[in-house]
C-alpha positions in Angstrom: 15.9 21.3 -39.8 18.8 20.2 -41.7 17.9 18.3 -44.5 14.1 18.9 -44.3 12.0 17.9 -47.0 9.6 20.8 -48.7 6.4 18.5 -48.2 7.3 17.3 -44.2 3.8 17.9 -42.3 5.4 17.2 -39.0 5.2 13.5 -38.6 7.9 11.5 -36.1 8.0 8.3 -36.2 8.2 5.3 -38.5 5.9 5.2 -41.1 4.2 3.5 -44.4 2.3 4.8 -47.2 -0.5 2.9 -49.6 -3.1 4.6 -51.6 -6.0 2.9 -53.5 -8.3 4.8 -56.3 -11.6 3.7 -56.7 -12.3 3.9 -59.6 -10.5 4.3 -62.8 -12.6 5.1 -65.5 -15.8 7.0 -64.6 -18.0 9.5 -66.5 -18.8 13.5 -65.4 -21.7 12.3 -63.5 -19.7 10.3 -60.8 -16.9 10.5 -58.3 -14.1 8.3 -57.3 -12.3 8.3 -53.9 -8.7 8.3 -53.7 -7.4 6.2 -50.0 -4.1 7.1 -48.7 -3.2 4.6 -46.0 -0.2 5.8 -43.8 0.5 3.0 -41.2 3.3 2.8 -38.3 4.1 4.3 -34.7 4.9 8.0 -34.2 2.5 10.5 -33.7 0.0 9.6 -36.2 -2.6 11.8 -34.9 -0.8 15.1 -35.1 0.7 15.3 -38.3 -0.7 17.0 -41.9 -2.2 14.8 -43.8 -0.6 14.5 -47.8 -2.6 16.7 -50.1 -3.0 15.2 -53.9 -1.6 17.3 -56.5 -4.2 17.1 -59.5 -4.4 18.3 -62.9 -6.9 21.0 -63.7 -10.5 19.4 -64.9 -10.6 17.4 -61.8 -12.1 19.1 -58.3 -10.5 17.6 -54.9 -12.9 17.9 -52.1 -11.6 18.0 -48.4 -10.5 14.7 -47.0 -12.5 12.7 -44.6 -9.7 10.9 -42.0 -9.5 8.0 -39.4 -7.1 7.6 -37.5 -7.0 4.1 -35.8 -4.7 3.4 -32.5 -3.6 -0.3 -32.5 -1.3 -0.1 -29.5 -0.3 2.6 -26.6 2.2 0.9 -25.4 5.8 3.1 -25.0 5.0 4.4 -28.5 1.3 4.5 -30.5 1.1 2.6 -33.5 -1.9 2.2 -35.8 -3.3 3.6 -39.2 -3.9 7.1 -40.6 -6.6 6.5 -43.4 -7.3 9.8 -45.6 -10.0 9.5 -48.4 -10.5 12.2 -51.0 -13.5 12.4 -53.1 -12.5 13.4 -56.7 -14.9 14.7 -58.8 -14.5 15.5 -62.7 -15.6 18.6 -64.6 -14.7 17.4 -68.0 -14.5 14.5 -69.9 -10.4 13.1 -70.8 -7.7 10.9 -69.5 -6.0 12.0 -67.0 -3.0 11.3 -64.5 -2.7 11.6 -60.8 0.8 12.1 -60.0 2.2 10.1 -57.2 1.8 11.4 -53.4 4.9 12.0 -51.3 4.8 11.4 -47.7 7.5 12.6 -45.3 8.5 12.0 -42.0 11.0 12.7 -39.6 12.5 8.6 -38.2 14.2 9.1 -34.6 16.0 5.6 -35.0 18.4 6.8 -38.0 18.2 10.8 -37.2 17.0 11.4 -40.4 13.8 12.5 -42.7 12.7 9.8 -44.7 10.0 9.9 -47.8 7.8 7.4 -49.2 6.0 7.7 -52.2 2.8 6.2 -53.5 1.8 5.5 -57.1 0.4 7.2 -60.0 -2.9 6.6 -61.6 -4.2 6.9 -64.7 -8.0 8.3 -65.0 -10.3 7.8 -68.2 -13.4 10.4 -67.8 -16.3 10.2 -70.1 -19.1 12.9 -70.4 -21.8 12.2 -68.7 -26.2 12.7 -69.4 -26.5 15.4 -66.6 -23.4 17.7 -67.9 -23.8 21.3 -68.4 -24.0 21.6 -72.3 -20.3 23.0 -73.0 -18.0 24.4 -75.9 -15.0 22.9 -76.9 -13.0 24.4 -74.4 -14.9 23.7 -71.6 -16.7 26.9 -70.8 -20.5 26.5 -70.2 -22.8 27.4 -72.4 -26.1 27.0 -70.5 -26.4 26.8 -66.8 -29.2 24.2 -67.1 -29.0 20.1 -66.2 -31.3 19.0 -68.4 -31.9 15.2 -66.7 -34.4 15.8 -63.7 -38.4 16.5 -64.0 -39.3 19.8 -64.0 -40.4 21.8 -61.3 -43.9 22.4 -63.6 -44.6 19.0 -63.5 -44.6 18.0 -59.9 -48.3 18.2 -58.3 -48.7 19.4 -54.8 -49.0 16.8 -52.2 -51.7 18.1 -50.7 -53.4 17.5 -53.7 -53.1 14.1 -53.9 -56.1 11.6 -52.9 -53.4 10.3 -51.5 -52.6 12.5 -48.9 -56.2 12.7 -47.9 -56.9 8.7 -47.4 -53.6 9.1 -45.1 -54.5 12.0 -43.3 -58.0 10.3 -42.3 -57.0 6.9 -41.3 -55.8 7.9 -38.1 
């Protein structure tokens, strides 16, 4: 325990770490997925995955993960591939600090950390926001984009329907 890093999730072994966002710039209407790619041999299975650190205005939704076994030969080596969908709630720039990833290396008896990038984030509002103040605080808790619920006709009024239902 000796020189054990705050953010260690339990990982042995000798590890890698790459992350791609997909998206940059992206309006209050969409989503961008952030990929943290941890590669190497050690116990890539067991360990916690790295959990983004994000500024307030963007949601992080829990991550979706593959893990991918190359080899299981004396030790298992492959790929640990952890997406997060981040969604924005208002429009700004902002940054995603980098991602540290720690893990404990048998071969040197030490804990070693790897960090990723940062990113920078350009949201613009969106058509379908929630009409908002300017601090951010709703207003009115209607989307004002999709048809409304008046204007749909029933199915089963439809001539439609009816030709369908007597063809069989």
């Amino acid at each position: 325990t000796e020189g054990k890093p705050a953010d260690f999730g339990g990982a042995v072994g000798s590890f890698k770490i790459t992350s791609k966002l997909s998206r940059e710039s992206l309006s209050t209407d969409d989503v961008t997925t952030l990929t943290l790619t941890i590669s190497g041999s050690g116990n890539l299975k067991l360990f916690d995955a790295p959990r983004p650190n994000l500024p307030s205005g963007l949601d992080l939704y829990d991550p979706n993960i593959l893990d991918t076994v190359t080899s299981r030969s004396t030790t298992i080596a492959g790929d640990k591939i952890i997406t997060y969908t981040i969604a924005p709630r208002k429009s700004g720039d902002y940054t995603i600090p980098p991602i540290t990833f720690s893990w404990f290396d048998p071969s040197s008896n030490s804990y070693k950390t790897a960090t990723t990038t940062a990113y920078k984030l350009h949201v613009t509002t969106g058509k379908g926001t929630i009409a908002s103040t300017n601090n951010g605080k709703p207003v009115s808790g209607t989307i004002q984009d999709g048809p409304s619920l008046h204007a749909v006709r029933p199915v089963i009024l439809s001539p439609v329907y009816w030709s369908l239902y007597s063809i069989p």
